[in-house]
BAZA-801737 format. One line per 10 residues: number of its first residue (from 0); their letters; for each residue y, z, x of N, C-alpha, C, O. Coordinates in steps of 0.05 Angstrom, whole numbers, plus 32768, in hexadecimal, padded with zeros to 4 digits. Atoms other than C-alpha are relative to their C-alpha. Layout:
NUM> A> Y Z X Y Z X Y Z X Y Z X ~ ...
! end
This chain:
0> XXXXXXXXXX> 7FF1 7FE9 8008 7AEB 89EC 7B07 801E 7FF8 8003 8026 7FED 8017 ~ 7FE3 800C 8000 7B36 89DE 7AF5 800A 801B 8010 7FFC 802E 8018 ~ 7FF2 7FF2 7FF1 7B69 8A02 7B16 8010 8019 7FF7 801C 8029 8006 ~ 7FFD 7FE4 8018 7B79 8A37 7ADB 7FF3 8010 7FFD 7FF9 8027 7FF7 ~ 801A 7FEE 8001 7B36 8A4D 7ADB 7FF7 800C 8019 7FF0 8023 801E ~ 7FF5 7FEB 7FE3 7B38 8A56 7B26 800E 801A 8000 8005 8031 8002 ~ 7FE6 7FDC 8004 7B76 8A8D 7B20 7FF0 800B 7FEE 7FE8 801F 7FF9 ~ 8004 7FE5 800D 7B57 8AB1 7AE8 7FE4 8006 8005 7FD7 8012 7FF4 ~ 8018 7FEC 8000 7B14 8AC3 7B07 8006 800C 801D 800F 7FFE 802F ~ 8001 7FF3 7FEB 7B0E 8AFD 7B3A 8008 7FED 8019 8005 7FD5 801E
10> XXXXXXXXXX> 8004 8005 7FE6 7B1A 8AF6 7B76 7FF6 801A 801A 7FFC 8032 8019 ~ 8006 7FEA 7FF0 7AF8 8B18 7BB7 8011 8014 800A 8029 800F 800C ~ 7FF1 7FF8 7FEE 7B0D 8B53 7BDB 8014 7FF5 8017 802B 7FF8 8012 ~ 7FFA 8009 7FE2 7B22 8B37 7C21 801A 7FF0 7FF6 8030 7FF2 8001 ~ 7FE7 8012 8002 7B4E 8B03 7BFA 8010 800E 7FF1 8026 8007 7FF9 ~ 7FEF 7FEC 8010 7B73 8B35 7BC8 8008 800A 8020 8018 7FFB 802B ~ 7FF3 7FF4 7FDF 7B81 8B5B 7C14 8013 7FEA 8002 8029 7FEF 7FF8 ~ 7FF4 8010 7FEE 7B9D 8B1E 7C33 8016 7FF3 7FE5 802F 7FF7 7FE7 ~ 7FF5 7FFD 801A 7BB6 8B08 7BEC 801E 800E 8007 8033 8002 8004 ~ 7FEC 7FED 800A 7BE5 8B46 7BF2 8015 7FF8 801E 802D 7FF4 801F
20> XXXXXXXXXX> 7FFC 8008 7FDE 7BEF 8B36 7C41 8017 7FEE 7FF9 802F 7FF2 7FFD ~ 7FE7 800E 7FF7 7C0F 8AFA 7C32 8013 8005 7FE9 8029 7FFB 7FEF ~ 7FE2 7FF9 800E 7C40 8B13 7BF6 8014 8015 8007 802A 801B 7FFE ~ 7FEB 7FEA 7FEF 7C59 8B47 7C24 8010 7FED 8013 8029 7FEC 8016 ~ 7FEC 800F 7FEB 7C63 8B11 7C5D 8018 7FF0 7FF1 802F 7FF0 7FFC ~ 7FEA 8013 800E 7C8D 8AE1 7C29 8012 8014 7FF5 8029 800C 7FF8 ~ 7FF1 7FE9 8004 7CAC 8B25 7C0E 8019 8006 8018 8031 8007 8015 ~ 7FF6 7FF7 7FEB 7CC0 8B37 7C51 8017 7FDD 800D 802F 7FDF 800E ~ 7FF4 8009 7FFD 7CD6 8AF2 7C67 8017 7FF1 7FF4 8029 7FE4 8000 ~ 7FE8 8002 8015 7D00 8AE5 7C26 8018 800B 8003 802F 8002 8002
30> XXXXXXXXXX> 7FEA 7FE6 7FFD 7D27 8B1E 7C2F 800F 7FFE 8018 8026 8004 801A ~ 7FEE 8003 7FE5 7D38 8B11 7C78 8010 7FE7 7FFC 8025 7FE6 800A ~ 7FF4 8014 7FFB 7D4F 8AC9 7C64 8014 8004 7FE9 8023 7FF1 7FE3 ~ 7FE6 8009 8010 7D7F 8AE1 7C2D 800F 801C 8003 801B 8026 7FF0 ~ 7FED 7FF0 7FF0 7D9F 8B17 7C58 8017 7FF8 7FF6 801A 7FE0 7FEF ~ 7FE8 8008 8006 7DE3 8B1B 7C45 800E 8000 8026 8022 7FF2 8029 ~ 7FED 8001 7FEB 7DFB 8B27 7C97 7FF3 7FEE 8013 7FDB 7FEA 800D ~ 7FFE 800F 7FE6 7DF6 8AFC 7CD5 7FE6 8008 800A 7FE2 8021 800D ~ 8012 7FFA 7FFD 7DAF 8AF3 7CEA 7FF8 7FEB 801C 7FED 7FD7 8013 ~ 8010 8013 7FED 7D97 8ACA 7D2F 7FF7 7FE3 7FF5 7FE7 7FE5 7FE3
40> XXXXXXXXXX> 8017 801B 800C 7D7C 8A82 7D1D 7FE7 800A 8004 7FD7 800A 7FF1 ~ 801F 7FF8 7FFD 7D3D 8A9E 7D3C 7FF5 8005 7FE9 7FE6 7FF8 7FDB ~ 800A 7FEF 8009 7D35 8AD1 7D18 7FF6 7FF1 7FDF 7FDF 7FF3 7FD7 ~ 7FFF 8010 8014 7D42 8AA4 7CD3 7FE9 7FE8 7FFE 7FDC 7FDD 7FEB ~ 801B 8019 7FF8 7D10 8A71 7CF5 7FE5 800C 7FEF 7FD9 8005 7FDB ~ 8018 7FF0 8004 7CD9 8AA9 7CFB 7FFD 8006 7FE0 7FE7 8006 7FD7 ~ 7FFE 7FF5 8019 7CED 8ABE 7CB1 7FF4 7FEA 7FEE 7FE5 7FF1 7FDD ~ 8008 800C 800B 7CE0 8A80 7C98 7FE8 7FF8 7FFB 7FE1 7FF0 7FE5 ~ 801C 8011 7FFB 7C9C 8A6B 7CAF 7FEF 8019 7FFD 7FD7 8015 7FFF ~ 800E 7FEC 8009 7C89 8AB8 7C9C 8004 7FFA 7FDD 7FF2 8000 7FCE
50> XXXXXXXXXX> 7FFF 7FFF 801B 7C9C 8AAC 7C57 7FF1 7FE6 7FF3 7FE3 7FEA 7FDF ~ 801C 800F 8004 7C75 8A63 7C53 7FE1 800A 8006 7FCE 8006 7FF8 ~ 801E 7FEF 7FFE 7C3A 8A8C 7C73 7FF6 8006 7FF1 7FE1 7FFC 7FEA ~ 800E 7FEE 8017 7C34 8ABE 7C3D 7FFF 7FEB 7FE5 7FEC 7FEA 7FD5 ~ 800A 8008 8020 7C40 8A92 7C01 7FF3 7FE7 8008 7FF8 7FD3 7FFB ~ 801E 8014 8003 7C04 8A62 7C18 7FEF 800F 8007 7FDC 8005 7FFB ~ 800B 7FF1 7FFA 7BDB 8A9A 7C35 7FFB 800C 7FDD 7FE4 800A 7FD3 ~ 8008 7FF8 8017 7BE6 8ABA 7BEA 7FF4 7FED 7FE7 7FE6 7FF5 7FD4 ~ 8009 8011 8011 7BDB 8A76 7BC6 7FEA 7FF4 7FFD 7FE3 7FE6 7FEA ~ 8013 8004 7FF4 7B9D 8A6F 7BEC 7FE9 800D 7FF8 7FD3 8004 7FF3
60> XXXXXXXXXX> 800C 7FE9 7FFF 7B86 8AAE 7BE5 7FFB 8000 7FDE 7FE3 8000 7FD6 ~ 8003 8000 8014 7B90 8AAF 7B9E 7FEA 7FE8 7FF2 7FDF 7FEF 7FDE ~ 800D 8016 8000 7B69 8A6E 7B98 7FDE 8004 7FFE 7FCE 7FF7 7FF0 ~ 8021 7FFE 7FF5 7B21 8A8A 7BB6 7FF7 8016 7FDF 8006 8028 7FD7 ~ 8018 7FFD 800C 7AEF 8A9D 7B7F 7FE3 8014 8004 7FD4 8010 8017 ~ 8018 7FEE 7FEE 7AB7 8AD3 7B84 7FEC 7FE3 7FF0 7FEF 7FD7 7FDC ~ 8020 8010 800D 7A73 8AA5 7B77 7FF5 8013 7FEA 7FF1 802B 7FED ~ 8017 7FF2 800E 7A4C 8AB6 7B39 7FDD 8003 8005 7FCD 8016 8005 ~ 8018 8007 7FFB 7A10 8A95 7B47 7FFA 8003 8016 8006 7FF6 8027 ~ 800E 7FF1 7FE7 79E0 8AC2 7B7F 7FEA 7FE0 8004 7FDC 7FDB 7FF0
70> XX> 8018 800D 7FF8 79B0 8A81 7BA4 7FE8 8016 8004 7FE9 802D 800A ~ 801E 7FF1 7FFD 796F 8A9E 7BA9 7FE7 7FF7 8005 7FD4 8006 8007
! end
């Protein structure tokens, strides 16, 4: 299965959830790292490694496949 045809079939519940999970976390830590005022290094640390989280958590997530084929 190529990697085109991956993305355009369904994907499960659980990963659409987490899916959304991580475009909030990269949402959220985007936004903290292009603050326009004076922010802690910490805080910029934490921001960063929330915003790699979500966009591999979402690229991941987007990735998984429901099965067609039931074993039986």
């Amino acid at each position: 299965m190529k990697i085109i045809e991956r993305y355009k079939k369904p994907t499960p519940k659980f990963f659409r959830v987490l899916r959304n999970i991580g475009i909030a976390l990269a949402t959220a830590g985007g936004a903290i790292i292009a603050a326009p005022v004076s922010i802690p290094a910490t805080l910029i640390t934490v921001a960063t490694y929330m915003t790699v989280a979500g966009t591999v958590a979402t690229a991941v997530s987007q990735a998984v496949v429901s099965d067609e084929k039931k074993d039986e």
